[in-house]
VMD Tcl script that draws the C-alpha trace (Angstrom):
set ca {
  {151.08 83.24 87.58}
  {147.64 84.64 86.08}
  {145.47 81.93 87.75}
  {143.75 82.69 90.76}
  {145.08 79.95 93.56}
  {142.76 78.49 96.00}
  {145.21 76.51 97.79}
  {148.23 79.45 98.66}
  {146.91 82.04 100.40}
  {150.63 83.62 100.05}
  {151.66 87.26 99.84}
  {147.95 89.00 98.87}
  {148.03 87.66 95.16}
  {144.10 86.23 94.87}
  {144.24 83.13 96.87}
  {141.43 82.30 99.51}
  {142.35 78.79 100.82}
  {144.81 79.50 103.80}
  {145.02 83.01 103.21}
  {141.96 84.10 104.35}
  {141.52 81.50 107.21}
  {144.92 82.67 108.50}
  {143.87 86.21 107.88}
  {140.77 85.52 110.07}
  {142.51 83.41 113.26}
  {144.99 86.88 113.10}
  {141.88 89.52 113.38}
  {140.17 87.12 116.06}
  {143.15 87.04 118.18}
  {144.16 90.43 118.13}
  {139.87 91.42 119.22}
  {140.59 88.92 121.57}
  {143.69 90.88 122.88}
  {141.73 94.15 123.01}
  {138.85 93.28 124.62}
  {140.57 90.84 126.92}
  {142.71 94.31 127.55}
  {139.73 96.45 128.29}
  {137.76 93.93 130.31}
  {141.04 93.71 132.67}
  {140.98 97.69 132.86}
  {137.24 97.66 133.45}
  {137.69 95.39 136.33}
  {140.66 97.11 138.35}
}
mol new
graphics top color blue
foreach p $ca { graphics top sphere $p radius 0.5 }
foreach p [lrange $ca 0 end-1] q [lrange $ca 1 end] { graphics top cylinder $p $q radius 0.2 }
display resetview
């Protein structure tokens, strides 16, 4: 329970093997929303 895990990135408690990678596919995907969103306003 102490040990820092590598391999599950679960609920925020230290670990950087899926956690993060998930944590970065989520942030790309929601820019990719907004600016997808704001191009589409731009162009109509």
């Amino acid at each position: 329970m102490g040990s820092v895990g590598y391999d599950n990135g679960g609920g925020g408690s230290g670990g950087y093997g899926q956690g993060l990678s998930f944590t970065l596919l989520v942030v790309l995907f929601i820019l990719l929303v907004i600016v997808g969103a704001s191009f589409l306003n731009t162009g109509y």
